[in-house]
NUMI-333959 format. One line per field, with one value per residue (C-alpha): z negated, y negated, x; residue in three letters. Coordinates in steps of 0.5 Angstrom, whole numbers, plus 2048, in hexadecimal, padded with zeros to 3 digits. Layout:
! NUMI-333959
z: (Z | ...);
y: (Y | ...);
x: (X | ...);
r: (ALA | ...);
! end
This chain:
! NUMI-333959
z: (824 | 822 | 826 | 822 | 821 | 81F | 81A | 817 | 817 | 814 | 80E | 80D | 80C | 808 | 804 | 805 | 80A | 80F | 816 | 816 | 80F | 811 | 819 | 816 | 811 | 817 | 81B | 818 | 817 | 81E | 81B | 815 | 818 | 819 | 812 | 810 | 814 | 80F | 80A | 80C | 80D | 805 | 804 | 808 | 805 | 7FC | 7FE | 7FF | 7FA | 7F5 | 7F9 | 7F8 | 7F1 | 7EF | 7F3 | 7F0 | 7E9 | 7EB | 7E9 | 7E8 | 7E6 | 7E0 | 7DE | 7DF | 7D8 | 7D3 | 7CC | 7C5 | 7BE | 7BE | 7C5 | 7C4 | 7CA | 7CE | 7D5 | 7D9 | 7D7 | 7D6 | 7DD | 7E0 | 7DC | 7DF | 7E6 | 7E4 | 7E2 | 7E9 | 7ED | 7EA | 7EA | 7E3 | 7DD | 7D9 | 7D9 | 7D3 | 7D8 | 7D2 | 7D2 | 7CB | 7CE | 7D0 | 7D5 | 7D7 | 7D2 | 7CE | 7D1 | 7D1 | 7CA | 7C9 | 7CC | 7C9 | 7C3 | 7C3 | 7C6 | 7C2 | 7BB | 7B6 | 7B7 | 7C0 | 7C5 | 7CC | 7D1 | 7D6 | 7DC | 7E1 | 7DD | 7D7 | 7D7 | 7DA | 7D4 | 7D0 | 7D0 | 7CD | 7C5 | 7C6 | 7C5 | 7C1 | 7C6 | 7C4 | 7BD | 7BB | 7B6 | 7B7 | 7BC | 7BD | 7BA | 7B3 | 7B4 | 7B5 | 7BC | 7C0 | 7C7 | 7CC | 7D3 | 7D9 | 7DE | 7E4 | 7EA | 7F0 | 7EF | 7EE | 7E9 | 7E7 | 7E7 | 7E4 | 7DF | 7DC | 7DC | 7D8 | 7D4 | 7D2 | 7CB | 7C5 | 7C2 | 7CA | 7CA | 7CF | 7D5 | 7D8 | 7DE | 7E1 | 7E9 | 7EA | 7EA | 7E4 | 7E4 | 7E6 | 7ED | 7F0 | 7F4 | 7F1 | 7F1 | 7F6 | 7F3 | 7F8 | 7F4 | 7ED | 7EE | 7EF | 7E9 | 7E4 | 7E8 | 7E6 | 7DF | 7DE | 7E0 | 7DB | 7D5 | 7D8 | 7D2 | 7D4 | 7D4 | 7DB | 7D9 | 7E0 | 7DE | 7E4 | 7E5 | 7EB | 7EE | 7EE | 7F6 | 7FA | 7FD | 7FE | 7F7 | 7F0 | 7EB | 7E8 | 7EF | 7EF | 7E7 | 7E3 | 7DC | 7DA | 7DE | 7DC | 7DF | 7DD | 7E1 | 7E2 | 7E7 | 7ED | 7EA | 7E7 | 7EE | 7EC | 7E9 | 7E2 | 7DE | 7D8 | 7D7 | 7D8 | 7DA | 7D8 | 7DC | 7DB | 7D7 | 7D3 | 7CC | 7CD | 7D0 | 7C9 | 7C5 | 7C9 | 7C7 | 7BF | 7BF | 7C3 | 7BD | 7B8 | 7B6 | 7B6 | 7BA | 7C1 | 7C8 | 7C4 | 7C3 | 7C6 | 7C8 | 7CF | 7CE | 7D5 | 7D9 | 7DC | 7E2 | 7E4 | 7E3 | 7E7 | 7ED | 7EC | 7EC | 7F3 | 7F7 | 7F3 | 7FA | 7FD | 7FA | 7F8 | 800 | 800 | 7FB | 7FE | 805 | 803 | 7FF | 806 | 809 | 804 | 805 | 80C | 80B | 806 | 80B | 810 | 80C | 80A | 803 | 800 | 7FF | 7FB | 7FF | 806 | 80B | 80E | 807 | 803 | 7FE | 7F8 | 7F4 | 7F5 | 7F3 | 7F7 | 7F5 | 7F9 | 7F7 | 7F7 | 7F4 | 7F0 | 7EB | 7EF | 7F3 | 7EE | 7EC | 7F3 | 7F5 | 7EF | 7F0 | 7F6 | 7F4 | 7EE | 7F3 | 7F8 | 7F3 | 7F2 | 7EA | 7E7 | 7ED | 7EB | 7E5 | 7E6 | 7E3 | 7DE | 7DB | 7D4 | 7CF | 7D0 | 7CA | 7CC | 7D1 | 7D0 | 7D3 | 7D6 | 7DB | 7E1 | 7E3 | 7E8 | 7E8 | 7E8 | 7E8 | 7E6 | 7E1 | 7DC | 7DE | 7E4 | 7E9 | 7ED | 7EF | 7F2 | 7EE | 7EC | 7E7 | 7E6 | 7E0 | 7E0 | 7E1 | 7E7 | 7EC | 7EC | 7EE | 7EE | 7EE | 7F3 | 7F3 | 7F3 | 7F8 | 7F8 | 800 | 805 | 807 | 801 | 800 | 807 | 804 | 7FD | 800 | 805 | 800 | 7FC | 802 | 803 | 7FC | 7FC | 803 | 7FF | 7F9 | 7FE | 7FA | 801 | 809 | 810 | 814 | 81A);
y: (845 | 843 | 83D | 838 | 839 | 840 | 83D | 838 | 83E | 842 | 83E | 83D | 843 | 843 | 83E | 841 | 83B | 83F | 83D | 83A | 837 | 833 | 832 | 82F | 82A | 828 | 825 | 820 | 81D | 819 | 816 | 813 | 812 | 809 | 80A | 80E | 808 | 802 | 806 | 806 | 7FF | 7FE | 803 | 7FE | 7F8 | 7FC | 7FE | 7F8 | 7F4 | 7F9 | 7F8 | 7F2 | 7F1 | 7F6 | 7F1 | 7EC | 7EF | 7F1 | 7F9 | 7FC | 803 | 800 | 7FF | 807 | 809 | 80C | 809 | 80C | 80A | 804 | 802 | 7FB | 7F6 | 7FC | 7F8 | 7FE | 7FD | 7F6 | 7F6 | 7FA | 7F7 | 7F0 | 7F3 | 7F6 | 7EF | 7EC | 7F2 | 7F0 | 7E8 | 7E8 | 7E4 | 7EB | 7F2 | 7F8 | 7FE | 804 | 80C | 80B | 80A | 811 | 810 | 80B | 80B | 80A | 804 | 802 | 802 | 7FF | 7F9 | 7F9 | 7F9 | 7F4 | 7EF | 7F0 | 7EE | 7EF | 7EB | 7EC | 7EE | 7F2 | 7F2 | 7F8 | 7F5 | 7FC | 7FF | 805 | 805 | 80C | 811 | 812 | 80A | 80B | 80E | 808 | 803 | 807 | 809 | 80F | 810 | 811 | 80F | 809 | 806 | 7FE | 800 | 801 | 7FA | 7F7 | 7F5 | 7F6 | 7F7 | 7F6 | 7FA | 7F8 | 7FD | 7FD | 7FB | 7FF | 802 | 7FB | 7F6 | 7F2 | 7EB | 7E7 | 7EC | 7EC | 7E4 | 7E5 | 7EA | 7E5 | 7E3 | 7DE | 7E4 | 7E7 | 7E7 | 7ED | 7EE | 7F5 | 7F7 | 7FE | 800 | 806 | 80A | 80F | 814 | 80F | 810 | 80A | 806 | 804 | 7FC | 7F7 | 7F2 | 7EE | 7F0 | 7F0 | 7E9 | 7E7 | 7EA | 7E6 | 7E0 | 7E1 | 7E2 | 7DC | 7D8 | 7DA | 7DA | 7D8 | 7DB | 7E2 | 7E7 | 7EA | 7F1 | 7F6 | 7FE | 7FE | 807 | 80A | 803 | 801 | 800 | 802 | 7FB | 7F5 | 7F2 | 7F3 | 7F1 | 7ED | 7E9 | 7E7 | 7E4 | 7E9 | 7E7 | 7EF | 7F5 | 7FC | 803 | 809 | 80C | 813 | 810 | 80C | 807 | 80D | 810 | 816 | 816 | 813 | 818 | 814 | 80D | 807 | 7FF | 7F9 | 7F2 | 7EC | 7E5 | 7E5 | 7E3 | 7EA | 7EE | 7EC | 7EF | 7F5 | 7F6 | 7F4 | 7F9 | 7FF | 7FE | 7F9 | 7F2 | 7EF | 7F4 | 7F4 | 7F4 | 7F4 | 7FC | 802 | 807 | 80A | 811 | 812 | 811 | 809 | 80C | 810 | 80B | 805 | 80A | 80C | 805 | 805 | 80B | 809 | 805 | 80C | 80F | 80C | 80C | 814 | 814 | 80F | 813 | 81A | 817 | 815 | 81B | 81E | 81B | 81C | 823 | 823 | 81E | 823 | 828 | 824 | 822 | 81B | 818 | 811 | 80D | 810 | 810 | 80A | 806 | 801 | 805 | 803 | 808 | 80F | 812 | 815 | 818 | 81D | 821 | 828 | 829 | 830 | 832 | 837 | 832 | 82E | 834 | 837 | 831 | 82F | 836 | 835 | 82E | 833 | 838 | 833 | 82F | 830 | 831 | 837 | 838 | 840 | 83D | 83C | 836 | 837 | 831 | 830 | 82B | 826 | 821 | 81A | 81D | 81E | 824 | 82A | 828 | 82C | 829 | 82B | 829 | 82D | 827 | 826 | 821 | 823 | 81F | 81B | 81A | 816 | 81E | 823 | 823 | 823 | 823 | 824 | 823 | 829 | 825 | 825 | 821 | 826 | 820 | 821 | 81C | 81E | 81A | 819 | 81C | 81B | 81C | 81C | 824 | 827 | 822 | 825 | 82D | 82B | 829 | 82F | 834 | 831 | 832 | 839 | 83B | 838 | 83C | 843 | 842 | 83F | 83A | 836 | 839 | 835 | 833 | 839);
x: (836 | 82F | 82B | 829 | 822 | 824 | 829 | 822 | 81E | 822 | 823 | 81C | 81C | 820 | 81E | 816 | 813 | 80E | 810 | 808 | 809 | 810 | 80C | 806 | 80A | 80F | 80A | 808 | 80F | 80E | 808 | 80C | 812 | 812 | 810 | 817 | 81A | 817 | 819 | 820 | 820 | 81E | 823 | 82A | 826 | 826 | 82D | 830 | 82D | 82F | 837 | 836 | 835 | 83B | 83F | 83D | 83E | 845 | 844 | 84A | 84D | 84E | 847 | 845 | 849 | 846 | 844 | 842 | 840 | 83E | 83F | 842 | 845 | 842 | 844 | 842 | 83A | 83B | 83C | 836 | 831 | 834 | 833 | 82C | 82A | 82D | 829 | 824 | 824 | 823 | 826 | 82A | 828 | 829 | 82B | 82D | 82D | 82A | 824 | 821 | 81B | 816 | 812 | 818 | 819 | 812 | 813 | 818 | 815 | 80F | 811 | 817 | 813 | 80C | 80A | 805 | 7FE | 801 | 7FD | 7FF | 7FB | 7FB | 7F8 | 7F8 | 7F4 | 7F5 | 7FD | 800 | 7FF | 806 | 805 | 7FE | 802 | 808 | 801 | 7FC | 7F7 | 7F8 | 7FA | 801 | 806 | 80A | 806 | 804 | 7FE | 802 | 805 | 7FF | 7FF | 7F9 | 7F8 | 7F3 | 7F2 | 7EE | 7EB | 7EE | 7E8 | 7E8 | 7EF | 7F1 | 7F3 | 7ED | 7F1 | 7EB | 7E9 | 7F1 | 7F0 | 7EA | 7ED | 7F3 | 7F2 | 7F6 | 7FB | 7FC | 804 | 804 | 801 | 803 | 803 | 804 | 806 | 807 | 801 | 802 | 7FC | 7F7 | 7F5 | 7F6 | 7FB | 801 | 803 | 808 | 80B | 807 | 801 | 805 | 807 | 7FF | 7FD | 803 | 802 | 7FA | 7FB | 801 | 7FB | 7F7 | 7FD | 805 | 808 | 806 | 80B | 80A | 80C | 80D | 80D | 812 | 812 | 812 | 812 | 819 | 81C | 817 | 816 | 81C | 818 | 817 | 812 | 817 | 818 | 810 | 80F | 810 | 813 | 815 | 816 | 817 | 819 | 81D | 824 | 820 | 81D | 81E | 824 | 828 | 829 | 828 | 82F | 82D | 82D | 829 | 827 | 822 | 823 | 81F | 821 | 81D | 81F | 824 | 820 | 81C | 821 | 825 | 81F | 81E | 826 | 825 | 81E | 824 | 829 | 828 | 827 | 82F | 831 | 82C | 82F | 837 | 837 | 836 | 83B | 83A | 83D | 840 | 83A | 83C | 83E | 837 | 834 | 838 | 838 | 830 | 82E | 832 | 830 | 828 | 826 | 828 | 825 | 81E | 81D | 81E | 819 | 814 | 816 | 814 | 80E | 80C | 80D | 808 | 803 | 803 | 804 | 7FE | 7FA | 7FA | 7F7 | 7F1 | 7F3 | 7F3 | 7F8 | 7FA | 7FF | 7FC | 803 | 804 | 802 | 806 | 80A | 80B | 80E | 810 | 80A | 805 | 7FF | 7FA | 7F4 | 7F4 | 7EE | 7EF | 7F3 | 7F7 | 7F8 | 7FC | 7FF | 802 | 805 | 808 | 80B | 80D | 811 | 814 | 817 | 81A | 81E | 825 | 825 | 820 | 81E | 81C | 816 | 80F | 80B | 806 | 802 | 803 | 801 | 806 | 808 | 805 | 7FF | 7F8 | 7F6 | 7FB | 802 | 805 | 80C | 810 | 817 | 81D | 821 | 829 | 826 | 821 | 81B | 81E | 817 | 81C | 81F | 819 | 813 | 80C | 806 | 800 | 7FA | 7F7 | 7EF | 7EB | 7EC | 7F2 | 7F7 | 7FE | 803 | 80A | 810 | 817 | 81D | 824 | 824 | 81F | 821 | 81F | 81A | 817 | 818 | 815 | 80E | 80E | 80F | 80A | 805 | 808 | 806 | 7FF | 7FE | 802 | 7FD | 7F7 | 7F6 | 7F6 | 7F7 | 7FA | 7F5 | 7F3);
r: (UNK | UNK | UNK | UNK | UNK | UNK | UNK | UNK | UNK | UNK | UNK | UNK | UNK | UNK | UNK | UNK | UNK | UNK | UNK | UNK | UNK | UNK | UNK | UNK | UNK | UNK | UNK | UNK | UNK | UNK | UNK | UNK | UNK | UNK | UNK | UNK | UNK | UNK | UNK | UNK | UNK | UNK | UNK | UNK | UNK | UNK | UNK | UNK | UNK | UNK | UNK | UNK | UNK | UNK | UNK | UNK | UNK | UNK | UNK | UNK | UNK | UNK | UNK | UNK | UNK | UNK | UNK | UNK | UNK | UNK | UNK | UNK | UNK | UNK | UNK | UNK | UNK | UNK | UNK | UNK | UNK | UNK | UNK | UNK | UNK | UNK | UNK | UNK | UNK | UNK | UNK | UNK | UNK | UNK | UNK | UNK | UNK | UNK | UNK | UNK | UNK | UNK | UNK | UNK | UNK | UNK | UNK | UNK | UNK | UNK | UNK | UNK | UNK | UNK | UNK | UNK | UNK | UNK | UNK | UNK | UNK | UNK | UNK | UNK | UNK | UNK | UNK | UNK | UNK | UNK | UNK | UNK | UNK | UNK | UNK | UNK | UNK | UNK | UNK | UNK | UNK | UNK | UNK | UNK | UNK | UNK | UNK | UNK | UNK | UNK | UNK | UNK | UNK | UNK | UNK | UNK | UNK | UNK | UNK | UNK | UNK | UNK | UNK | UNK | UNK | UNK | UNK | UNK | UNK | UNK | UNK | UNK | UNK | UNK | UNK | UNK | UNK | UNK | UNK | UNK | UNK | UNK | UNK | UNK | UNK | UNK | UNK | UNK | UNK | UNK | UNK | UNK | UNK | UNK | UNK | UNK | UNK | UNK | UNK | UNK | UNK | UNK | UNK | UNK | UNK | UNK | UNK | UNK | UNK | UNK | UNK | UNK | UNK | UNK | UNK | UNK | UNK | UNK | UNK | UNK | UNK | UNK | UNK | UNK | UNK | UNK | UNK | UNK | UNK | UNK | UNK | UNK | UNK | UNK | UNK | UNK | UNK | UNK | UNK | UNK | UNK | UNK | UNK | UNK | UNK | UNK | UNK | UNK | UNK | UNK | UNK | UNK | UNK | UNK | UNK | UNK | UNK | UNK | UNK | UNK | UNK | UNK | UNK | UNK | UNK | UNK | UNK | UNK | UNK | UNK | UNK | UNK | UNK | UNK | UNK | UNK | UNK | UNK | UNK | UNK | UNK | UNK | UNK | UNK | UNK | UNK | UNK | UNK | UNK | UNK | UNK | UNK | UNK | UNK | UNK | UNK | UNK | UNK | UNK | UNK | UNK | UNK | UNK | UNK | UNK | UNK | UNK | UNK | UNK | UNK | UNK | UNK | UNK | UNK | UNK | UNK | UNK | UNK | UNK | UNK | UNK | UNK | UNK | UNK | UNK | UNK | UNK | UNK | UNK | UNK | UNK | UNK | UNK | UNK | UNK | UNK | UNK | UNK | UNK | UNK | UNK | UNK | UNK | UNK | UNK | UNK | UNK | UNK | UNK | UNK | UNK | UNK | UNK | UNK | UNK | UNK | UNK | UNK | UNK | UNK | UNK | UNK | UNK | UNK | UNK | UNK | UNK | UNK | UNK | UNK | UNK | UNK | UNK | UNK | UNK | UNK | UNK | UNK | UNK | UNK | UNK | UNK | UNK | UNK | UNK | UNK | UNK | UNK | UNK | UNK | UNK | UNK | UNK | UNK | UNK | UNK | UNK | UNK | UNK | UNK | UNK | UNK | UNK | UNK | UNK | UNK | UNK | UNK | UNK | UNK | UNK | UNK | UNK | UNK | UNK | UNK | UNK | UNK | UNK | UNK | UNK | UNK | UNK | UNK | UNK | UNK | UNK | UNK | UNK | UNK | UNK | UNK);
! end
């Protein structure tokens, strides 16, 4: 009978981790560990607001059948977005599979809640680049442009918002101010709520009637607060991601005031009909039960992102947030600093996940996008960056954006794997 250390490197063979790749990555667990620890403490408190909501709410079996065709009297989904909005300490929320991604979602917003002659405000800079077609930043049919609302951007400072220069910037048709926390391709750390409730606060001097409106991506129970909680009047995310759970198989949710939540229904579907229809086709259950396990499973994430920059760290490399830094979404950037770089660890995230695990990434010319994207994901759900992943813009600095993980154990194997594949192809080399 093998020992166990036998056992352990008998299945890192297996899974193709050298013994000194797997070592090199081990050893920084101790330095992590009080930070794992903390984490877990966001993870009990997320979890029993969320018990708490379904309490509340009464969920009951009763709630998980399906609907179809119009989807009237839908109590199933009715529920949920009544649980959502106690999550989320809002007036009313729109939780639907119609919605098909967070740029959907985004959307949806915007459109529901601007007007021709209106003006959104984007106070964290150039907004994230598939958001940039939605406004008419980059040209595209359909766009807020076509409609006659404008836009303004203002240049982040230092890698911060610029409060003063979004007071300036506030102008007589400002309805919107758009507020960005994750850090999308930018290299730049990504919001607290803490920080996000500064910047609302700032600009409700300025013009209380303001929409505060948070692109809350990424960003969803990785601390015991939302953006919501600290003046936000709208918030939006998409169920691939951290509140999915990793179960949602499709969707995307918007909690915020009644009055905009019922604009953002009526721009879903239509005038007359708004939030009252919208079949759920089977999926209520997934999404109850992901929104349950999401606290959980955010952490997973937020711990393996951890871990990467430990690794990474150790290597010498730049890493955005460092280890021990507040987190505030489940993205963690680092500069490889080459192409192949890129390359060989989004092929090493690629050959450790549990779904295509045999395909090679290649960048392509991904719609929305302005230059070539490599994405690794083999994830259950298409597109799901709460599961393993990462992506990069092929364009120096060489910056790959690495997220997700349902669990911490194959969180830890899908960075090893990613370092091995950038030692396979010398791309980079442990320390001697």
């Amino acid at each position: 009978m093998m020992s166990e250390k036998e056992l352990k490197n008998n299945m890192l063979q297996q899974m193709k981790i050298s013994p000194e790749v797997a070592e090199f990555c081990e050893s920084v667990e101790p330095s992590i560990a009080a930070k794992l620890k903390e984490l877990d403490e966001i993870a009990e408190y997320n979890t029993w607001k969320v018990l708490e909501a379904f309490q509340a709410e009464q969920v009951q079996e009763a709630h998980f059948e399906s609907t179809s065709g119009y989807g009237y009297t839908d109590i199933g989904r009715d529920t949920l977005e009544r649980v959502y909005a106690r999550v989320f300490h809002t007036e009313d929320a729109l939780v639907r599979p119609q919605i098909i991604s967070g740029t959907h979602a985004l959307s949806t917003t915007v459109f529901g809640i601007l007007r021709p002659g209106d003006e959104i405000l984007f106070a964290m800079g150039t907004p994230y680049d598939t958001m940039q077609g939605v406004v008419g930043i980059r040209p595209e049919p359909g766009s807020l442009a076509d409609f006659g609302i404008t836009h303004k951007i203002v240049p982040l400072k230092d890698g911060k918002c610029d409060i003063e220069a979004v007071k300036a910037a506030i102008g007589p048709n400002t309805k919107v101010v758009e507020i960005q926390r994750s850090k999308g391709y930018d290299y730049r750390h990504s919001l607290s709520p803490r920080e996000i409730g500064e910047i609302i606060a700032a600009v409700k001097e300025v013009k209380p009637q303001v929409i505060a409106m948070v692109d809350n991506c990424y960003g969803e129970f990785t601390q015991k607060i939302e953006p919501t909680d600290v003046g936000a009047d709208i918030a939006v995310g998409s169920l691939i991601k951290n509140a999915g759970g990793g179960l949602a198989p499709i969707g995307g949710y918007i909690v915020g005031r009644r009055d905009l939540i019922e604009q953002c229904g009526i721009r879903l579907t239509a005038p007359g009909l708004g939030k009252e229809a919208g079949a759920t086709l089977g999926v209520t259950k997934m999404l109850f039960q992901g929104l349950f396990y999401s606290p959980t499973v955010t952490i997973a994430a937020i711990k393996t992102a951890v871990y990467c920059a430990a690794v990474f760290k150790k290597l010498g490399y730049r890493v955005m947030p460092e280890p021990d830094e507040e987190r505030c979404d489940i993205v963690e950037a680092i500069t490889l600093g080459s192409e192949q770089g890129i390359l060989s660890f989004c092929k090493g995230v690629q050959y450790a996940a549990p779904v295509d695990s045999f395909v090679t990434p290649v960048p392509w010319d991904m719609p929305g996008y302005g230059c070539p994207i490599i994405m690794a994901a083999g994830s259950f759900n298409s597109g799901a960056s709460i599961e393993l992943s990462a992506d990069a813009p092929i364009k120096p600095p060489y910056v790959v954006f690495f997220q997700g993980g349902l669990n911490f154990g194959h969180g830890k194997y899908g960075v090893m794997r990613a370092l091995q594949e950038m030692i396979n192809d010398k791309a980079a080399e442990l320390p001697r």
